[in-house]
C-alpha positions, 0 to 999 in steps of 0.5 A: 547391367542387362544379363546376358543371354543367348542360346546354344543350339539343341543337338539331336544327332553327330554334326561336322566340325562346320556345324558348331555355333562359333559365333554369339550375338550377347549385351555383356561385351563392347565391341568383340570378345573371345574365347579360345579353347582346347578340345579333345576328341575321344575315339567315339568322336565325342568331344571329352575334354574342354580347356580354356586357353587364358592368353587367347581369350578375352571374354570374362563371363565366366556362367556363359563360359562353363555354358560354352563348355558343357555345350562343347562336351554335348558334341558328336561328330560323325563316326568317321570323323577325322577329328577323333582321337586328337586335341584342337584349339578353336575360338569362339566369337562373342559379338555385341548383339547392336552388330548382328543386323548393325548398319552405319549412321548416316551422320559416320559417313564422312568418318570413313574417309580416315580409313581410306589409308594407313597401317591398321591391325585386327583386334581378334585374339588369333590375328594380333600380329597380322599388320595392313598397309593400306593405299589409295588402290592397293592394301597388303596383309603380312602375319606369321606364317603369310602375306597376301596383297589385294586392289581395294575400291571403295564402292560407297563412303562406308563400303569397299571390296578387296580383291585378291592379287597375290597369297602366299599359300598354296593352298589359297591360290583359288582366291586370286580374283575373288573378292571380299565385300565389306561394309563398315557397321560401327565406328570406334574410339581409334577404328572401325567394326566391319561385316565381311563376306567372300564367296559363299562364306557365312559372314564374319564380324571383325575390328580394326584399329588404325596403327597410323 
């Protein structure tokens, strides 16, 4: 088996919470892995404790984990930080490196089409409950805590945009009218890995499953 390797990035000075590296491209995973873990930051704004949180985290390498852990307690937020002197969950992405600039195969094209629709999930650790019915125009997203509705068009056989009808957050509101690009880069045994950008949003990496 390929050691896995891959580099935390150096800090020189007090960061964001934006500026964290959440996500890292490793050979040890198949498709997408996490880890979810509980930080504490201490009245200095440095991140003092570090927890592992088992039944969100499905990532084994236990060397890389303790690397993640020592990068995490080598953090200072700004002095000013809103984060200081409180505990946080936060996970953390481990993403077969073939996806980092993956693009289909012509050949998968046509495999696409069996995603056009259907119920499908996500296989992320803080996603797992969210359910998604897909239509020929419309797709519907309910989780926990809400639900948003989105007109999907298919710009190309492996290529769609969900744009925003309705969210159920105020806080989202904003969104109605955006739209989600998403390119699918990988197909799997029962669903698909896709590469996903909206607005100006770093892009993100995910998996879906076809539930039926």
């Amino acid at each position: 088996m390929n050691k896995t390797l891959f580099f935390f990035a150096l800090l020189i000075s007090a960061i964001t919470y934006s500026q964290v590296q959440k996500v890292f491209y490793v050979e040890d995973v198949k498709l997408i892995d996490y880890v979810t873990v509980n930080f504490c930051v201490n009245d200095e704004a440095w991140i003092s404790e570090v927890t592992v949180l088992p039944e969100k985290t499905t990532y084994q390498n236990k060397e890389v984990i303790e690397k993640l852990i020592q990068y995490l307690k080598g953090i200072q937020y700004y002095s000013d930080s809103t984060l200081r002197n409180n505990c946080y969950d936060s996970t953390f992405e481990f993403v077969n490196k073939k996806y980092e600039e993956g693009k289909l195969d012509e050949w998968e094209y046509s495999k696409c089409q069996e995603f056009r629709k259907g119920e499908f999930r996500y296989t992320d650790v803080r996603y797992l409950e969210t359910r998604i019915k897909r239509g020929k125009k419309k797709q519907r997203e309910r989780g926990k805590d809400f639900k948003e509705k989105y007109r999907i068009t298919w710009t190309s056989d492996y290529q769609y945009e969900l744009k925003y009808i309705t969210v159920n957050d105020k806080k989202n509101k904003h969104l109605i009218g955006e739209l989600i690009k998403t390119e699918i880069i990988g197909i799997t045994e029962n669903g698909y890995v896709y590469r996903s950008k909206l607005l100006n949003q770093k892009e993100v990496i995910r998996v879906i499953e076809k539930m039926k």
